[in-house]
N, C-alpha and C positions, 0 to 999 in steps of 0.2 A: 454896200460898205460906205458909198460916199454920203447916204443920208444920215447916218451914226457919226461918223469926221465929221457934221460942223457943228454938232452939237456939243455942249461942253461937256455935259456928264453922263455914263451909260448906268442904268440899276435895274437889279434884277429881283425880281418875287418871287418865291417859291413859297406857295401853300403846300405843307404836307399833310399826313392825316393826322401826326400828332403834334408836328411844331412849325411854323410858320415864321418867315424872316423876310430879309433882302441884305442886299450887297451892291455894292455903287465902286464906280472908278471915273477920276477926269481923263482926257483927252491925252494930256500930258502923262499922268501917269500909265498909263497905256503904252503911250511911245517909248516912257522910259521902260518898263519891265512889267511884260504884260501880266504877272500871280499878284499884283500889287494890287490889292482887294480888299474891300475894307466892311466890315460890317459890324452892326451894334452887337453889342451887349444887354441880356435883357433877363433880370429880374424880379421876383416880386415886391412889391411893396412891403408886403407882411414881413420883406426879409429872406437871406436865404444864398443858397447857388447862385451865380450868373451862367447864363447859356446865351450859344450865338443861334439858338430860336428862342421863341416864346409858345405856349399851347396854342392850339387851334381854333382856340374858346371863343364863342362870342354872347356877350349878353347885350338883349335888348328890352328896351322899357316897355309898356302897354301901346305907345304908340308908333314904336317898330322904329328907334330912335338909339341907334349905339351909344350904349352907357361903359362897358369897357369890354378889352380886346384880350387876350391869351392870358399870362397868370393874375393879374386883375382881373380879370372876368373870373375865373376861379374862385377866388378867393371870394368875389363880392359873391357869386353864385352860391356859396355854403354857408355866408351870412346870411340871407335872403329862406334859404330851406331851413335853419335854424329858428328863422320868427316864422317858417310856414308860410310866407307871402311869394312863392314860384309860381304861383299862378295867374301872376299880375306878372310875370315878363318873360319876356322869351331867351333860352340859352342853348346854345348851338354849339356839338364837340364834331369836330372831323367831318365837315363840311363838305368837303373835298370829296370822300369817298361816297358821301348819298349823292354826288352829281353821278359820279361812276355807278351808282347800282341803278340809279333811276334807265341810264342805258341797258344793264341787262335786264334791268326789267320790261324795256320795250317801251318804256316811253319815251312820247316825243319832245324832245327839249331845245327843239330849236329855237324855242319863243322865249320857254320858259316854263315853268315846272312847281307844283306844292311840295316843298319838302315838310318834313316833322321834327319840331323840337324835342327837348329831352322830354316833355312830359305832354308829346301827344298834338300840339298847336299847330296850326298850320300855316307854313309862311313863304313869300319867294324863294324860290330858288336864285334867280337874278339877286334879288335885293341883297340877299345874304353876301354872297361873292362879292357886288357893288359895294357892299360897305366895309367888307374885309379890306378889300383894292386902294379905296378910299383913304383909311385908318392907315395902311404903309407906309401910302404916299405922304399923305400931311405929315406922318412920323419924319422922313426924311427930312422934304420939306423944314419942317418945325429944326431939325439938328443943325443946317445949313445956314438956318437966320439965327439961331443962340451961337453961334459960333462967329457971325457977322462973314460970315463968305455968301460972295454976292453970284449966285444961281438963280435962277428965274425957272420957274413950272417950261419954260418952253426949251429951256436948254438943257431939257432932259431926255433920253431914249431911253425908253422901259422896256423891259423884256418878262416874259411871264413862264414860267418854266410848267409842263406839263407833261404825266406819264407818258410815254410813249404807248401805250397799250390803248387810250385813249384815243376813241373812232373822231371822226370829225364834226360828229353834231357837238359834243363834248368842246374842242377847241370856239367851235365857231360861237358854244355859250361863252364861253370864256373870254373871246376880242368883245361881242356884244356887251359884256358885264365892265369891261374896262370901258370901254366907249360912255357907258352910263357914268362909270365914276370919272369923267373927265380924262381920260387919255385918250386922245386921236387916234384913230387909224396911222395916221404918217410917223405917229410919235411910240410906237410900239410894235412889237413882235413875239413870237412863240418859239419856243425851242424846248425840244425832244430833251427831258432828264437824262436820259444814259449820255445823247449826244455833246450837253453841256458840260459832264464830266470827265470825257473824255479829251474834248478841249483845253480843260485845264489841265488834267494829270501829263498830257502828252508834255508839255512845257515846267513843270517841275522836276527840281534837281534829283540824281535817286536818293538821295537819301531823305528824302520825302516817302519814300514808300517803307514797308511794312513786306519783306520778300525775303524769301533763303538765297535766289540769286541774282545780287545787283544786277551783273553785267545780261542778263537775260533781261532784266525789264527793262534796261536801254534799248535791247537789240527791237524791245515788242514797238518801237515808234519809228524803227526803221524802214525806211520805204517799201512797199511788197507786203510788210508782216500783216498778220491777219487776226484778230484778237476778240474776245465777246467783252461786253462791258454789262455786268450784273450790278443792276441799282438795286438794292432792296432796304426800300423804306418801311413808315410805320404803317401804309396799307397796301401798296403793291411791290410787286418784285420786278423792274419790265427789261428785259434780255436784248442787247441791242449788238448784232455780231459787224464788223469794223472791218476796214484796210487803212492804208496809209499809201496814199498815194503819193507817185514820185517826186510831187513838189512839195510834200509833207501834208498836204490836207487831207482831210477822212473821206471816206467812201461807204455808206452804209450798204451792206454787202447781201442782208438778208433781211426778209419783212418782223419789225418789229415785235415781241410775243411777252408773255410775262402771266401775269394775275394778281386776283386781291389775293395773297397769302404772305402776306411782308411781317410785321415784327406783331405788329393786333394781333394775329393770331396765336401767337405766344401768350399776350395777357390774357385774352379768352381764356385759351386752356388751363391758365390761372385762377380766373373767376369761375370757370366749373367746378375746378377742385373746390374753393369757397364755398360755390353753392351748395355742391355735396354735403359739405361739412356742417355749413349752418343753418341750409334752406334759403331759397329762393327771396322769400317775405323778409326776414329778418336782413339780410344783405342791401334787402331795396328800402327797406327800412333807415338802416346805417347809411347807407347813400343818401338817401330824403335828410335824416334829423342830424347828421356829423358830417356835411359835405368837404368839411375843410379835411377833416381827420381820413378822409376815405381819398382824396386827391392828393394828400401826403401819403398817405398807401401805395398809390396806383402809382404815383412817383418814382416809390423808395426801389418797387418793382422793375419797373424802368430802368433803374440806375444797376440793380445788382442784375437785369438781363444781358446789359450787353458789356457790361464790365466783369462777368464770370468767368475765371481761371479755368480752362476745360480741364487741366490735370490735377484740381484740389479737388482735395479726398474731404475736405473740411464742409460741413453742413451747409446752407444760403441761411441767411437770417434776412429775412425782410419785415418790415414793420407792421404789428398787427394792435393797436390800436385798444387802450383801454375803452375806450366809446363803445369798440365794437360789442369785449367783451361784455360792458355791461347790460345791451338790446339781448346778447343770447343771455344770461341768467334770468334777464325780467320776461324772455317770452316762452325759454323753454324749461325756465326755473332749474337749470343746470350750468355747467360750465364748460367751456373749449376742451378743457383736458379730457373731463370724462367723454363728450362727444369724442374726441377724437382716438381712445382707447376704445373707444364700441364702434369703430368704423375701418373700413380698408384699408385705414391710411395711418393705423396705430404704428409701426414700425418706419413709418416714413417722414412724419410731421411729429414734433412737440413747440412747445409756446410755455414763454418765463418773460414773466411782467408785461413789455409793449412788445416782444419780440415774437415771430411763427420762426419755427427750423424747418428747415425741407431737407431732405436728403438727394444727395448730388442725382442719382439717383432718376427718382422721382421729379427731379427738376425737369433733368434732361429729356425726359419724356413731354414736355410742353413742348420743344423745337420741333420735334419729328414730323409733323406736318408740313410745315413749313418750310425747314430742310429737303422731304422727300419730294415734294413739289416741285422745287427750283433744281431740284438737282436732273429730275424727268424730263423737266422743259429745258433745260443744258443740253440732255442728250440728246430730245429732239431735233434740235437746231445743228447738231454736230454731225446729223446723218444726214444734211439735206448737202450735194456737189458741191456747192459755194463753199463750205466751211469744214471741210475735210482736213485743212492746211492751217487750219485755226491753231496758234502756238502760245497762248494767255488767255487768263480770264482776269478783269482787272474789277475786280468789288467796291462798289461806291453806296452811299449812304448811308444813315443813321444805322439800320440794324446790320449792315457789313461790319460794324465795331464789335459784334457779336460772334465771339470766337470759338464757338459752338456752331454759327452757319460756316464761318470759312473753313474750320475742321471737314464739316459734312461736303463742301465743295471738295477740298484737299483729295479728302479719301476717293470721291469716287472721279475724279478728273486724274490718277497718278503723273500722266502721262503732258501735262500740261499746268505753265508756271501759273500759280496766282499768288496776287500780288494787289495789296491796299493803299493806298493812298494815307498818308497821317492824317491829314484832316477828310478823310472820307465823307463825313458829314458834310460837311460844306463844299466840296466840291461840285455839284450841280450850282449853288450857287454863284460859285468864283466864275465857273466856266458860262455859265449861262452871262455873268457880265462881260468876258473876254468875246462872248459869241457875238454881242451887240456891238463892239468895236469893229468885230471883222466877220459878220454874220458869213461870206464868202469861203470862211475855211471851211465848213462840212460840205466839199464840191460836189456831192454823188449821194442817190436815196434809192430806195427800190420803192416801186408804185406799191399801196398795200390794196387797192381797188384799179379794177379799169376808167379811164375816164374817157368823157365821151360828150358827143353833143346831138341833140336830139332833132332830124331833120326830116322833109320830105323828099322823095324821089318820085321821078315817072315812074308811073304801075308800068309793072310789067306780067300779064297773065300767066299762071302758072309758076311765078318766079315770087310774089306776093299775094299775101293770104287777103281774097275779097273783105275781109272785115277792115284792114287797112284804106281800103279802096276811098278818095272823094274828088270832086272836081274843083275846080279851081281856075279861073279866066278862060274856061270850055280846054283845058287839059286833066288825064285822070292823072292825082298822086297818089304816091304809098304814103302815109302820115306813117311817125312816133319806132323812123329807121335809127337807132344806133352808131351812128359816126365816131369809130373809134378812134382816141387820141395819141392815147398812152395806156398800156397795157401792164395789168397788175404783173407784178415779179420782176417788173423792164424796169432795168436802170435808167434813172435821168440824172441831169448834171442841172444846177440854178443856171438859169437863163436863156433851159432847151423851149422851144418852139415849137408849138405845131398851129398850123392855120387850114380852114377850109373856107374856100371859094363859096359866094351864096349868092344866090338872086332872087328877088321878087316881083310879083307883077300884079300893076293894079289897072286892069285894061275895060274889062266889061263894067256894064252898070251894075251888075251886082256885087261886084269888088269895092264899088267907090266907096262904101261906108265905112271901108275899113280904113282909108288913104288917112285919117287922123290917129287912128288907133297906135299906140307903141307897138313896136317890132318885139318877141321876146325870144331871149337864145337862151333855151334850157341845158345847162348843164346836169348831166347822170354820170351817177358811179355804177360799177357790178362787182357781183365778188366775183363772174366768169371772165375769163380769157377773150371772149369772142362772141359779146351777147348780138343777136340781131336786134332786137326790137328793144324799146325804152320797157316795154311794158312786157320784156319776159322776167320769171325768176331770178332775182338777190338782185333787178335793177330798183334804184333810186333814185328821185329827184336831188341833186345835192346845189345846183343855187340858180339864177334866174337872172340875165343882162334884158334891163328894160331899156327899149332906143325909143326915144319921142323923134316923129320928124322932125326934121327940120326945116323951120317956117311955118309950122302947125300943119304939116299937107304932106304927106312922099308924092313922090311923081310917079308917073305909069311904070316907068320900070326902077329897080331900086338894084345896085349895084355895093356889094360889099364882102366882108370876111370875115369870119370870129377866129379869133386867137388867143388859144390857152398859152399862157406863158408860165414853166416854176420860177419859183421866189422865196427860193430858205421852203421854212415849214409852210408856205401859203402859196396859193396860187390865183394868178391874177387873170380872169377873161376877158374879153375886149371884143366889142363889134365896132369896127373900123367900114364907115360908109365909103365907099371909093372915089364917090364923084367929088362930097365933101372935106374929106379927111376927119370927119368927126370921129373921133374915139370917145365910146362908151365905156366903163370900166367895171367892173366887182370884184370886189375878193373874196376867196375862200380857202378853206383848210387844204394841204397838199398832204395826200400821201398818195403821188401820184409818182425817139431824142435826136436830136440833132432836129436842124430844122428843115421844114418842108414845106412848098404851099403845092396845094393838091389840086390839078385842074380835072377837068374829064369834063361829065356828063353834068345834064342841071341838076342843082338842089336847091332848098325854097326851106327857112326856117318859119314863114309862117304857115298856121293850119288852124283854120278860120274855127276847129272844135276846141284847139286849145286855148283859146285867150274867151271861153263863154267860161 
């Protein structure tokens, strides 16, 4: 909290998979009234709507050089496929989610990673996020000096907002991606989307919300009360179940859960029907040679999903595009109407001039995935002892506007108030910048991995597997033991501790060569409770404290400790030498109490096979 207090501005980024922003507050206004949040306004050049996002778009030239960012990129993007020249640059929608799939696809993206443009090119993954990051910030930036208010790049604290569902390789791409775009380590932080919006809605008036019963959603911030907070954006939903603890700060009470089935999934089940009706070719067609006509489409979509009256009986009319109509007459030598009187969907769909009709119907059948989904991981979460006394579900994000999902919540939650937010959109925003003024309010998380440090012990026969078995200044070790820190599903509070004792010895001649070598203290995650070894099932290496001697040399014997300490969504390791006080540092992603230094028997984090 004290490194956010002396800086004058705190602003926050949120990439989503469909629209992308930030939100900024000074020092002062904070102190005065913390919902006091300010964010642009942003629309197209061509004209149009203002929105407090922009798309997710990004296009880039031949030599991988941002030429523009959300609806300017749009727009130039459908000029561009219009003269046929997309092949000379690169364009980029929902960025965000190919980071997310590249993890369940099981790659490794802790460096960095090939994603794919819209038509197949291959490009960073790093660079991509780098130059979004980039583009915000100079946006800011750039508003701060037209207005002559005298801010400086250094008296900024940024905060980057990220699904909750998101494993830690994921965040740790993400501090590395900022670091690239010129934000410090000291000058930036990560916070949990549900847990940003929950920050901010706790502190607005009720009549900011969107509820049957005021006095029930005051009581849901009451100390004790227990509450889930469903964020569901344009590509995840992520389920994040709450307390409020007695001094009013939160307490994440159960491990994070969610998935990609957020509001994309609705337009998908859009563009099938599409496809159905006019073919796959002719679709990508219209896409390629009317880009413009096909993003005021996918728009107009947009706008009638989550502003849809669930008790109109009245048809959806969403925009369909002479352009389009005129690809199906010249390829199928027919027209929308007669296609759509010879298909399944004659009773369901007609079209008069630019307009398609859908029947309510027919519409509603797009939701249902996406609905049944969130509503199955609701109840999951609702069976597990923690969340039995769970009294609210409070709905944030862009497709919570969508009054077709809160219906599907309503229904099957009877017995529990939910309740939105008015600006639900923006609320991961607002809250994610109140989180960087007082990152210390969410005092409590549950570990979503065991954490741990990876050491050697005295063999003990029978008690260690011979494979482990090596010597070392003429004693045997066990190598790649498991030192558990903090245990997945265990609550910690920011600022718990744990430390273990270590020692080293460099005695015989055959040690010497090492006495220059860095010390290294491997941190591992598990998804078990109680792994023994680094190297059994669901263990990971998750980061690495390099110690150089010091003086270019250790001495024969080397006295010291590593210490995991949490910090918000991050957590910091530390080898702390004893005889010098030097402390070594790293940071990494936390989703990992009280404190403890642990004495007993020796442990030795070097092991002369892990540093070949």
């Amino acid at each position: 909290m004290s490194k956010a207090k002396t800086r004058l501005v705190v602003a926050a980024i949120d990439f989503g998979s469909h629209g992308s922003g930030y939100a900024f507050s000074f020092r002062h206004q904070f102190e005065a009234n913390p919902i006091d949040v300010s964010s642009p306004m942003w629309s197209p050049e061509s004209g149009g709507d203002s929105f407090y996002k922009t798309p997710s778009a990004m296009l880039l030239d031949s030599n991988k050089n941002l030429v523009a960012f959300g609806h300017d990129a749009e727009d130039r993007y459908s000029v561009i496929c219009e003269d046929n020249e997309q092949n000379a640059w690169y364009y980029l929608k929902g960025f965000k989610m190919k980071l997310y799939r590249a993890v369940l696809e099981e790659k490794d993206i802790r460096k960095d990673f090939e994603m794919k443009e819209i038509n197949g090119k291959s490009i960073s993954a790093k660079l991509v996020i780098k130059l979004a990051i980039q583009y915000l910030r100079k946006h800011l930036l750039d508003q701060f000096e037209e207005r002559n208010i005298g801010v400086d790049a250094n008296d900024i604290e940024w905060v980057i907002t990220v699904p909750a569902i998101w494993n830690d390789a994921c965040k740790q791409f993400m501090r590395d991606a900022a670091e690239e775009a010129g934000i410090h380590g000291d000058m930036f932080s990560i916070v949990f989307e549900p847990e940003a919006a929950s920050v901010y809605a706790r502190l607005l008036p009720v009549e900011k919300f969107i509820g049957e019963n005021k006095s029930t959603i005051l009581k849901t911030f009451d100390p004790g009360t227990k509450f889930i907070v469903v964020d569901a954006g344009g590509g995840t939903v992520d389920i994040s179940t709450q307390e409020v603890a007695p001094n009013g700060e939160l307490k994440i009470i159960h491990k994070v859960c969610g998935g990609s089935w957020g509001g994309e999934m609705v337009n998908e089940k859009y563009r099938i029907v599409l496809t159905k009706l006019v073919g796959g070719p002719v679709l990508k067609q219209f896409k390629k040679e009317q880009g413009a006509d096909y993003n005021e489409m996918m728009r107009d979509f947009e706008r009638k999903k989550k502003t849809y009256k669930l008790n109109s009986k009245e048809t959806v009319n969403t925009r369909f595009p002479v352009s389009l109509k005129d690809i199906i007459a010249d390829s199928d030598d027919s027209s929308i109407e007669s296609i759509i009187n010879e298909s399944t969907f004659k009773d369901k769909i007609s079209t008069k001039r630019d307009k398609m009709f859908i029947k309510p119907d027919l519409f509603l059948t797009f939701f249902n995935e996406s609905c049944n989904l969130t509503v199955e991981e609701i109840k999951s979460v609702l069976n597990h002892p923690r969340c039995e006394d769970v009294s609210a579900i409070m709905m944030v994000g862009g497709f919570s506007e969508s009054e077709v999902l809160q219906d599907a919540v309503k229904k099957s939650f009877p017995e529990l108030d939910v309740f939105v937010p008015v600006d639900g959109g923006l609320s991961v925003l607002k809250g994610a910048v109140i989180y960087g003024h007082n990152p210390n309010i969410v005092a409590s998380r549950v570990c979503n991995y065991t954490y741990g440090v990876s050491l050697s012990v005295p063999f003990k026969t029978g008690a260690h597997p011979e494979s482990k078995r090596y010597t070392w200044d003429n004693e045997e070790w066990c190598r790649h033991v498991f030192h558990v820190c903090f245990k997945a599903d265990q609550d910690v509070k920011v600022g718990d501790i744990e430390q273990i004792e270590l020692n080293d010895t460099f005695v015989t001649s055959a040690s010497q060569c090492r006495r220059t070598h860095p010390l290294r203290a491997e941190i591992y995650i598990s998804d078990k409770p109680d792994p023994k070894f680094v190297t059994d099932e669901g263990c990971q290496k998750h980061a690495v404290i390099h110690v150089k001697p010091s003086g270019g040399q250790w001495p024969e014997q080397v006295f010291g400790w590593v210490e995991l300490k949490v910090a918000g969504t991050e957590m910091i390791g530390t080898y702390v030498n004893a005889t010098t006080k030097e402390r070594t540092s790293t940071k990494f992603e936390f989703l990992p109490s009280g404190y403890k230094f642990t004495k007993g028997e020796k442990k030795r984090l070097f092991d002369p096979a892990a540093s070949e």
